[in-house]
C-alpha positions as CSV (number, residue, x, y, z in Angstrom):
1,X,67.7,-62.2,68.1
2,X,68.9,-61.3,64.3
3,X,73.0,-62.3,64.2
4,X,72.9,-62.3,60.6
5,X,72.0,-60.9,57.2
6,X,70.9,-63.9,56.0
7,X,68.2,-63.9,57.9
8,X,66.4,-61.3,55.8
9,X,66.8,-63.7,52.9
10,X,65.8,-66.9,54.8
11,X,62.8,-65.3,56.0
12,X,61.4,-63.3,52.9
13,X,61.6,-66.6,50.5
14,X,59.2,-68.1,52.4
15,X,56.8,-64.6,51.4
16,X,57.4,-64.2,47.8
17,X,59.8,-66.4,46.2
18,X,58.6,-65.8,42.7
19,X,59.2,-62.1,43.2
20,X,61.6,-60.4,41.2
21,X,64.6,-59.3,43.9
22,X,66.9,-57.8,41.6
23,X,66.8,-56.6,38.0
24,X,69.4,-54.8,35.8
25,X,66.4,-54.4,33.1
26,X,67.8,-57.4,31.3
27,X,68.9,-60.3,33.7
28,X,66.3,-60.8,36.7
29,X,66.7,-62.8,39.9
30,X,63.7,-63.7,42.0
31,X,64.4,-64.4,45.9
32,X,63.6,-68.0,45.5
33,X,66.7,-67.8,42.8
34,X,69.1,-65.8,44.7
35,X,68.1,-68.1,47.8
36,X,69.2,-70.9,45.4
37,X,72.6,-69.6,44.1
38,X,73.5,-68.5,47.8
39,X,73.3,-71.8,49.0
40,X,75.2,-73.4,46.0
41,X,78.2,-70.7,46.4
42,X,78.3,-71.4,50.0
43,X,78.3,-75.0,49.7
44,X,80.8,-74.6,47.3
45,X,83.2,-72.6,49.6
46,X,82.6,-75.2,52.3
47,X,83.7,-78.1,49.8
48,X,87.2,-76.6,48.8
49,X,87.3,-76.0,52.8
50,X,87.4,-71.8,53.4
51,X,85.9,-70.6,56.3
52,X,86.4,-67.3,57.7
53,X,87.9,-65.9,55.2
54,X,87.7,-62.8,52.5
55,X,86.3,-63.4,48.9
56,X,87.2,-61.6,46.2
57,X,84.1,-60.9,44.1
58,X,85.1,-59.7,40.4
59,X,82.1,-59.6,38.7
60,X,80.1,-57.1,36.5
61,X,77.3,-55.2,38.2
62,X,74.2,-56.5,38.1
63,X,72.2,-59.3,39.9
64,X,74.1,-62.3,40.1
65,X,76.8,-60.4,42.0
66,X,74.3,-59.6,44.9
67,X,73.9,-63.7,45.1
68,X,77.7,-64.0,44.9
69,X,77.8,-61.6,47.9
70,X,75.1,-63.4,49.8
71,X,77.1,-67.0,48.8
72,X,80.1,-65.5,50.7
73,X,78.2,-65.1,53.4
74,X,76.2,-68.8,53.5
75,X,79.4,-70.0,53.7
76,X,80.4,-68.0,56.6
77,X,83.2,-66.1,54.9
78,X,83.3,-62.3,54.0
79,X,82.9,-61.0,50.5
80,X,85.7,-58.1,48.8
81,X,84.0,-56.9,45.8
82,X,86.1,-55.4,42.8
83,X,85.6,-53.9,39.8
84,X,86.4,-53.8,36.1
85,X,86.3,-50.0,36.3
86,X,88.7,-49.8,39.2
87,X,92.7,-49.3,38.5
88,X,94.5,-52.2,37.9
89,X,97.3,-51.0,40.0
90,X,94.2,-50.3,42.9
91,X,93.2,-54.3,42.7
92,X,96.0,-55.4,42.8
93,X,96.6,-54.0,46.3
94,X,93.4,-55.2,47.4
95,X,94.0,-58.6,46.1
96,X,97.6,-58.0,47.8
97,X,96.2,-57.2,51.4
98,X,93.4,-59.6,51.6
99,X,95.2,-62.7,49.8
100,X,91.9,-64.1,49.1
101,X,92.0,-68.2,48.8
102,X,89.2,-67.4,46.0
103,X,88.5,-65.1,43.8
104,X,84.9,-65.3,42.1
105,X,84.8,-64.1,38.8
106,X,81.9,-64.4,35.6
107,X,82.8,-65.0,31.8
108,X,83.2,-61.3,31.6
109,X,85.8,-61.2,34.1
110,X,87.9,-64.3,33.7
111,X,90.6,-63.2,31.4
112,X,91.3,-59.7,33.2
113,X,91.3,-61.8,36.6
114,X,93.8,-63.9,35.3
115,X,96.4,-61.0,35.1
116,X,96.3,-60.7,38.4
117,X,99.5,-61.8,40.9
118,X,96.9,-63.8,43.3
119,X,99.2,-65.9,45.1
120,X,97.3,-68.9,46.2
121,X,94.3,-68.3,45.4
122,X,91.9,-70.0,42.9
123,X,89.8,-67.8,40.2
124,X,86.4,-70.0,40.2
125,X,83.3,-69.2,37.6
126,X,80.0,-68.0,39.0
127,X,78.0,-69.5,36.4
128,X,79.1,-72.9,37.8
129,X,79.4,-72.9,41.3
130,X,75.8,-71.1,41.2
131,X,75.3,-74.9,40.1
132,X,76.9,-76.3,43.0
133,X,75.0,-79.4,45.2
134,X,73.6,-77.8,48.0
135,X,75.3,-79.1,51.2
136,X,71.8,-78.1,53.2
137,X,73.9,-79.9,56.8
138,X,77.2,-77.9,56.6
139,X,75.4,-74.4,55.5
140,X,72.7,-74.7,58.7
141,X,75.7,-75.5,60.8
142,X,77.8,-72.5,59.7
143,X,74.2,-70.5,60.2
144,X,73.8,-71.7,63.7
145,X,77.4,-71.1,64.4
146,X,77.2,-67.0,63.3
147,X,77.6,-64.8,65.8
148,X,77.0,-60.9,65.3
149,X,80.3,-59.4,65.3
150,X,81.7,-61.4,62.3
151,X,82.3,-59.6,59.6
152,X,80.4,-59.6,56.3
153,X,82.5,-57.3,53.9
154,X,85.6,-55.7,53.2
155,X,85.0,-52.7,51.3
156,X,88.2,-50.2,50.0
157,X,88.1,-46.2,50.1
158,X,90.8,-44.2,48.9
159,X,93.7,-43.6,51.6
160,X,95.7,-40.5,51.6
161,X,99.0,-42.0,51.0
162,X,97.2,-43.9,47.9
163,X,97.3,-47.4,49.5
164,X,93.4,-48.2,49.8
165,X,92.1,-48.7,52.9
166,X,89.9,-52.1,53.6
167,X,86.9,-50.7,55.8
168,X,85.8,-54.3,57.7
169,X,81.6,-54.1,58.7
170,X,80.2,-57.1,60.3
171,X,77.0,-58.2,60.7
172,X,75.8,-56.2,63.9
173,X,76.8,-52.9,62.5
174,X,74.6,-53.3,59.2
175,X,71.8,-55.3,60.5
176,X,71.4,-52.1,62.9
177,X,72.1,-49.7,60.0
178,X,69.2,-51.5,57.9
179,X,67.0,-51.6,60.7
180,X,67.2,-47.8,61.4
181,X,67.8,-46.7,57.6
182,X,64.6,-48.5,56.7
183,X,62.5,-47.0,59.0
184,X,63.9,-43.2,58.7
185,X,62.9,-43.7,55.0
186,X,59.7,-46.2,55.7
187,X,60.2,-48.9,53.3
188,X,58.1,-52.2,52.5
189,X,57.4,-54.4,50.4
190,X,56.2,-52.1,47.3
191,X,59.2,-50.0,47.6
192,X,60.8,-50.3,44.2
193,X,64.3,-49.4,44.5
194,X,66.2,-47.9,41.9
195,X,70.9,-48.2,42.4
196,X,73.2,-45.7,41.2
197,X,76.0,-47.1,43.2
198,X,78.8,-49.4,41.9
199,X,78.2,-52.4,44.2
200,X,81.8,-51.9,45.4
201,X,80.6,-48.8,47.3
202,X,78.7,-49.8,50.8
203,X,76.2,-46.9,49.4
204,X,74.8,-50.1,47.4
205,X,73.7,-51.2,51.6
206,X,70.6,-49.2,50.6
207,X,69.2,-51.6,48.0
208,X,70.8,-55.0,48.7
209,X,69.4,-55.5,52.0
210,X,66.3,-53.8,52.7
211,X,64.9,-55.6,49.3
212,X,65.7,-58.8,51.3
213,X,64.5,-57.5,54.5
214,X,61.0,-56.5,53.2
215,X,60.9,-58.7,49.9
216,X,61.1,-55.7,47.5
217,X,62.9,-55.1,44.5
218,X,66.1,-53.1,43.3
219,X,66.9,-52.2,39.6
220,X,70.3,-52.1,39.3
221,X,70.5,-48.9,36.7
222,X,72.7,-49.4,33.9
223,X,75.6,-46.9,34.5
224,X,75.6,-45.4,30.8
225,X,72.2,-43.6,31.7
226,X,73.6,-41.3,34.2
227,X,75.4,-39.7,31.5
228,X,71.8,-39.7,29.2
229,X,69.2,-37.7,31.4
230,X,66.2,-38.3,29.6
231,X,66.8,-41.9,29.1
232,X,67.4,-42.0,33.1
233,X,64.3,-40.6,34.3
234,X,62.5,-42.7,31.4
235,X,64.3,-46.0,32.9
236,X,62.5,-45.4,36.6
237,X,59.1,-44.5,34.9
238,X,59.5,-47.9,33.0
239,X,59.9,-49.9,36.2
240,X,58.0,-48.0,38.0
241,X,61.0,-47.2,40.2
242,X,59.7,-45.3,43.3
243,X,63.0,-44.8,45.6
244,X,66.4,-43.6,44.7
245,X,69.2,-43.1,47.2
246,X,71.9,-41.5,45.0
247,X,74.7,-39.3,45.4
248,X,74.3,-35.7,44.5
249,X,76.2,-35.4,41.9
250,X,74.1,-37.5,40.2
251,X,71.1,-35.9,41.1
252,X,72.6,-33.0,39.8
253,X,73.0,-34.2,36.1
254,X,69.7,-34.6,35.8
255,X,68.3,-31.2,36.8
256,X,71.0,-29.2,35.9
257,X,70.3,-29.6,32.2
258,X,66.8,-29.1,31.7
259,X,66.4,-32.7,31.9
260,X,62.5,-31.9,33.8
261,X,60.9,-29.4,31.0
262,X,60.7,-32.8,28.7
263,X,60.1,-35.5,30.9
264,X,59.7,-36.2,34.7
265,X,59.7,-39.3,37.4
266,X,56.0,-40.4,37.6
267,X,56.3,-42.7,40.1
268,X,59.1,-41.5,43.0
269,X,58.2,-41.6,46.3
270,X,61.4,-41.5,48.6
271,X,64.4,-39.3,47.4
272,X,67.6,-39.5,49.5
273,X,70.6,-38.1,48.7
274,X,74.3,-37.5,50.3
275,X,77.8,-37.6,50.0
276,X,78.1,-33.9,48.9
277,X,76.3,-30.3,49.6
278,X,73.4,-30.4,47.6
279,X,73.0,-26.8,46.0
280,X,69.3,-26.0,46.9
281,X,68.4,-24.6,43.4
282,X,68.6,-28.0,42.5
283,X,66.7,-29.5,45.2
284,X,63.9,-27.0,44.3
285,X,63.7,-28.5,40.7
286,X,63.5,-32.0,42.3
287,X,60.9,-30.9,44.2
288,X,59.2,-29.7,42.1
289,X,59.4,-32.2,39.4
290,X,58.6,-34.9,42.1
291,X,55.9,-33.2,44.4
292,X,54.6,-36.4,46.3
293,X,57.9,-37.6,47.3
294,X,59.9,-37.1,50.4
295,X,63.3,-35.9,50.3
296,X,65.8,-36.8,52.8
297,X,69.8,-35.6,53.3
298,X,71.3,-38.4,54.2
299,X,75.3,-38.2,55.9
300,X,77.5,-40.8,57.2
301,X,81.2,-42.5,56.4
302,X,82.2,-45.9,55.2
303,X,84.0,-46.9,59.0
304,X,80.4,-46.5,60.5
305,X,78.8,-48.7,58.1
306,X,76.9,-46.2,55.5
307,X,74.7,-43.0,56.5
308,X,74.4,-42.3,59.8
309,X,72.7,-38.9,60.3
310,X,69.5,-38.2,58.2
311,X,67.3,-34.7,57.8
312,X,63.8,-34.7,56.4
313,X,63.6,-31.7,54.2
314,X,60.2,-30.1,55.7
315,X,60.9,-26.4,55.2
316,X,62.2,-24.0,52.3
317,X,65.6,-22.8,51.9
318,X,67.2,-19.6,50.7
319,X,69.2,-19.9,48.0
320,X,72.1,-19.6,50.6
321,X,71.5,-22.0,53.2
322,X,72.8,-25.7,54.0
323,X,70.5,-28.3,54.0
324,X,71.7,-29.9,57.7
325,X,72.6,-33.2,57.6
326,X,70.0,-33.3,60.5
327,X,70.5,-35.6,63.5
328,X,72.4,-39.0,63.6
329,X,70.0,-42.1,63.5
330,X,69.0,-44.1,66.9
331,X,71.6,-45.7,68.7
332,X,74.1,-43.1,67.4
333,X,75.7,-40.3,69.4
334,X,77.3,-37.2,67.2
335,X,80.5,-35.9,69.1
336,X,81.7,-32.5,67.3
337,X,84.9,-32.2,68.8
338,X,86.4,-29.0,68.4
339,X,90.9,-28.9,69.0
340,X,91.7,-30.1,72.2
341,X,89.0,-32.8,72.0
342,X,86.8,-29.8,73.3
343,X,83.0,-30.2,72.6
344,X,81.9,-27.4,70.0
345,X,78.9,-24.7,71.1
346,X,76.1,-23.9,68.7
347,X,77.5,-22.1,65.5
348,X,80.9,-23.1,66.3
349,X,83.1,-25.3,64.2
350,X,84.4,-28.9,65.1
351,X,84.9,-32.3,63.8
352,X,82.4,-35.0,63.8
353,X,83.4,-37.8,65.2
354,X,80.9,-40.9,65.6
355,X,80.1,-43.6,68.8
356,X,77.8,-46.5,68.5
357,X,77.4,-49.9,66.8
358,X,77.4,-48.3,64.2
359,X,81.2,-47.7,64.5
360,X,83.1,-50.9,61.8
361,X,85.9,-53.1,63.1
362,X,88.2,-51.1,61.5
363,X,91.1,-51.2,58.3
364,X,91.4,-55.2,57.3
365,X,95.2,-55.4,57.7
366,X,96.1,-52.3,58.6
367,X,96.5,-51.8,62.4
368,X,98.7,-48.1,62.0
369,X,95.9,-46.4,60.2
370,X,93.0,-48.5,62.3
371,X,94.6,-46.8,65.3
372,X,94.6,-43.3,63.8
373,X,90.9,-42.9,63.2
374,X,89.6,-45.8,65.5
375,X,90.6,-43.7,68.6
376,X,89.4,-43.9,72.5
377,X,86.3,-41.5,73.2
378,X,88.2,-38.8,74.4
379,X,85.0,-37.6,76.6
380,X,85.3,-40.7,78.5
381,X,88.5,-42.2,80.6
382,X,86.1,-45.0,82.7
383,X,86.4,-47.6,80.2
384,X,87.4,-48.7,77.0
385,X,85.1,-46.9,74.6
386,X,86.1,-46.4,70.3
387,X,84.8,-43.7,68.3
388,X,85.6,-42.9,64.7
389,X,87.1,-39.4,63.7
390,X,85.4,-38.9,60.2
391,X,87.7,-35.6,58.9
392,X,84.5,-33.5,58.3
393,X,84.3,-30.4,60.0
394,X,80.5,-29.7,60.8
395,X,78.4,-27.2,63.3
396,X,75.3,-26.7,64.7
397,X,72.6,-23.9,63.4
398,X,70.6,-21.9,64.9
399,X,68.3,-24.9,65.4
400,X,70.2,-27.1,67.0
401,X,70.6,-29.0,63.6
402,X,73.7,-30.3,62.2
403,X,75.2,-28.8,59.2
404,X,78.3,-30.1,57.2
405,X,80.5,-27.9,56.5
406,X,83.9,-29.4,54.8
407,X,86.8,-31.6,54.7
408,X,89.4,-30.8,57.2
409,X,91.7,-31.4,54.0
410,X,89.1,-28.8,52.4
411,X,90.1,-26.4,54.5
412,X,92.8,-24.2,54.2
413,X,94.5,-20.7,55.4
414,X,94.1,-18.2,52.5
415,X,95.2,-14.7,52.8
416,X,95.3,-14.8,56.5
417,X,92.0,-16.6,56.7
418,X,90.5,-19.9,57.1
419,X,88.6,-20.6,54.0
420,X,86.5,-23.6,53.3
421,X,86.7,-24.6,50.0
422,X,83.6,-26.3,50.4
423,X,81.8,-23.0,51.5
424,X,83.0,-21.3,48.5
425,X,81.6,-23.9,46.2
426,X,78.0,-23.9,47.8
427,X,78.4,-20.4,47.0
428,X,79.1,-20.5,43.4
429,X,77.6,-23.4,42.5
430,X,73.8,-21.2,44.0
431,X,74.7,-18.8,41.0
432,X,71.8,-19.2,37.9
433,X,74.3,-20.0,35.3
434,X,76.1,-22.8,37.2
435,X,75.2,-26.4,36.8
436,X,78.1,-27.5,38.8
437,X,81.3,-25.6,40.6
438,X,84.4,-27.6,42.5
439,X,87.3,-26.1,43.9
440,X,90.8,-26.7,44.6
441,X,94.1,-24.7,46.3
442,X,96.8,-24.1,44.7
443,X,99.4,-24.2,48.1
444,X,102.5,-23.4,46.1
445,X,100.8,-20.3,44.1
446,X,98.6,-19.6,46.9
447,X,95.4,-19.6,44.5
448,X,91.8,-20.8,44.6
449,X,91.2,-23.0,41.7
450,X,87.4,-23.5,40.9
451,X,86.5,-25.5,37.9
452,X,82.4,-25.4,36.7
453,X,80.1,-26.5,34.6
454,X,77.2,-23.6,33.5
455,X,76.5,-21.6,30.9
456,X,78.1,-18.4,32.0
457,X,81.3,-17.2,30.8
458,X,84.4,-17.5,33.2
459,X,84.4,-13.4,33.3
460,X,80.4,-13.6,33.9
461,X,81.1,-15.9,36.9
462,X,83.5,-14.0,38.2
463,X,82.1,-10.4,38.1
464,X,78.8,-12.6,39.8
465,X,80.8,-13.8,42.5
466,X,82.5,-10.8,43.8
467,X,79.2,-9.5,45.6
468,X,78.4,-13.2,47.3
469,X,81.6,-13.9,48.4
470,X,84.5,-11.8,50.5
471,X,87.2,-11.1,49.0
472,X,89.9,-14.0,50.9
473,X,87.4,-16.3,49.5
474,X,87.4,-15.5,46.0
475,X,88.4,-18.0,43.0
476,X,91.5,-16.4,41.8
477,X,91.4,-19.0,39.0
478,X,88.3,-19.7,36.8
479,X,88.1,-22.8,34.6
480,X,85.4,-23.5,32.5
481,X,84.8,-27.1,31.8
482,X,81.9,-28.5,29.2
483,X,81.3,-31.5,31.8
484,X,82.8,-32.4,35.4
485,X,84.5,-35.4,35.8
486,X,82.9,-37.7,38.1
487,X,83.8,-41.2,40.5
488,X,82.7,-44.2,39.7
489,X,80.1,-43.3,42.0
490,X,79.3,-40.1,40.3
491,X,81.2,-38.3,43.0
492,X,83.2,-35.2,41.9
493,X,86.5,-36.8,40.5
494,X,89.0,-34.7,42.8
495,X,92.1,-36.3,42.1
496,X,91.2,-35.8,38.2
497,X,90.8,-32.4,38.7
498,X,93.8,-32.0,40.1
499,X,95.9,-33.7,37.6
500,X,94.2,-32.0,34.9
501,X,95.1,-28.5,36.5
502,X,99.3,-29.9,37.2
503,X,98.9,-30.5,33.4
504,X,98.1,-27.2,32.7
């Protein structure tokens, strides 16, 4: 029986350990050399006498943090990355909540690490304790000691009161997640990965493990090319990248601007993407600048340990449909829970709310908020049973499929209706002279906001969107911006948006 990651990376050295594992383009690590450095951080951790405890990774993206990661872990501790990019104000309440005995920086990191209130803990270099005398005796022991519901990562999402919350996974939860992910999306051992994810983000899950698992490799893409098209899609033909798992957004800013008339990906195979509604006018141009591969919507939260519902895109869609977010994987169950913890019919509304392993251990720390979203299956009052109430509001088409439809915090009460804000983006965002359309609501003024990114003019888009759209659901504000601001994750930048308009 499989109680821990490491066992992907134990087992696949033995295969190919002078395969390259993970590459940034520049610095490479083969799996015999992460193998290597995982032992040597975890015997390091062992000498200064942590066990069981969270590690503050504060490193720049690339290989050598996936070893750090992995060293956490051989030394039976759980890793907390952070980021240069991040706010300083948002590390330091990480580092605040954790109080992390170590803190597990590079060259690069050192001196901004050092700002830091840490209490306790002890900044240590990852060039030398990559160095560090394996203690072969100790690491087996801690190995052998694992069991499946320790956890393996804190990772920190953006709470609504602005304290970020610590979502704890453990090894059970992503072991299955790989295991089912993998097999949705059939990778092996030629599967060439290509990351668009910060490593901070469990969306990174999708390279840094099945690579292990099968002995494949991941590219870590430098994050300056997803603002450079052409030189994107020319970094996976170079590397002959054949999988990308990325977030739509970032899909988008490579179709949207005629990225495919000059050059397209030679080699993909597997395209999955998530975390917003992909506008199908943009799928189409994927599709058809990428006709052998497979494109899968991929949906799920951080608290259930990445994506949990997947649909295989088999069929063409109108220019107004949702791509469904399909059916959840094996060994989940989907409640849609409409008020009153009532289930929701076909075509109705409700909330989608999440049971299985795939369900986290909940906010490091934080009890109160644990208990909000962490909550007893209402459908059953036998035993104790948690699910997780995600906050999207999803239904089911005419095919039984399931379809996401917003935010509950997307939703508001407009003119006497109930208006997604989501809905009226998908909308928008299908007209031909928009690359890219977000909206917000103005609750004081009682005004849409919608912000885009096209070629029209703001009084084009408007007269265009009066016939696809009722009138409750109308922008009653049009801002015209010459590029979206995006996440670190290439997410729509929501909070930026919103300051930007207050500013106004």
């Amino acid at each position: 029986m499989q109680n821990n990651v490491l066992n992907y990376l134990y087992n696949t050295v033995t295969k190919y350990p002078d395969k390259t594992a993970y590459s940034d383009g520049e610095v490479s690590l083969t799996f015999k050399e992460v193998y290597e450095q995982c032992r040597a951080v975890g015997s390091f951790l062992i000498s200064r006498g942590v066990y069981k405890k969270p590690i503050v990774i504060f490193m720049q993206r690339g290989p050598k943090e996936i070893s750090a990661f992995l060293g956490t872990v051989a030394g039976g501790c759980f890793y907390v990355p952070v980021d240069e990019e991040m706010p300083v104000g948002r590390i330091q309440l990480i580092l605040d909540n954790v109080k992390s005995p170590i803190i597990i920086c590079d060259r690069e990191t050192e001196e901004t690490a050092k700002k830091f209130n840490i209490g306790q803990g002890e900044i240590v270099l990852y060039e030398d304790i990559s160095l560090y005398s394996e203690n072969a005796e100790a690491l087996d022991k801690i190995y052998r000691a694992a069991i499946d519901i320790d956890p393996i990562y804190i990772v920190f999402t953006s709470g609504s009161t602005g304290i970020p919350k610590g979502v704890a996974a453990c090894h059970r939860s992503v072991i299955e997640y790989i295991e089912q992910l993998s097999e949705i999306l059939e990778f092996n051992e030629n599967t060439v990965f290509g990351n668009q994810t910060p490593l901070y983000f469990d969306a990174s899950l999708k390279e840094i493990y099945p690579t292990l698992k099968f002995g494949a490799t991941a590219y870590i893409i430098p994050k300056k090319l997803f603002s450079i098209p052409m030189a994107l899609v020319d970094y996976l033909n170079r590397h002959g990248i054949n999988t990308i798992c990325w977030v739509v957004s970032a899909l988008t800013m490579v179709s949207a601007f005629g990225t495919f008339k000059e050059i397209k990906p030679l080699y993909l195979k597997t395209v999955a993407f998530g975390s917003e509604l992909f506008p199908v006018k943009q799928l189409r141009l994927w599709q058809e600048a990428a006709p052998e591969a497979k494109f899968t919507n991929l949906y799920g939260p951080t608290e259930c340990t990445g994506m949990c519902c997947y649909y295989h895109v088999e069929r063409d869609f109108a220019d107004n449909e949702l791509i469904p977010i399909g059916r959840p994987f094996p060994n989940r169950e989907i409640l849609l829970l409409k008020d009153g913890n009532v289930p929701a019919e076909k075509g109705e509304d409700g909330e989608i709310c999440v049971r299985g392993t795939a369900v986290t251990l909940g906010y490091y720390n934080d009890p109160e908020r644990t208990a909000k979203a962490f909550v007893q299956n209402p459908l059953n009052n036998a035993y104790p049973e948690l699910i997780y109430r995600t906050g999207d509001i999803g239904r089911y088409n005419e095919a039984g499929e399931l379809v996401f439809v917003s935010r509950l915090d997307h939703q508001i009460k407009h003119m006497g209706h109930r208006v997604e804000l989501g809905e009226v983006e998908v909308n928008i965002a299908m007209l031909p002279g928009v690359q890219m359309a977000a909206c917000l609501y103005d609750s004081a003024k009682k005004k849409i906001v919608l912000y885009y990114v096209g070629k029209m003019t703001e009084a084009e888009l408007a007269a265009e969107a009066r016939p696809k759209l009722p009138r409750y659901m109308l922008p009653n504000k049009i801002i015209k911006l010459s590029q979206m601001p995006l996440t670190a994750n290439q997410k729509i930048n929501r909070v930026k948006l919103k300051e930007m308009y207050e500013q106004k």
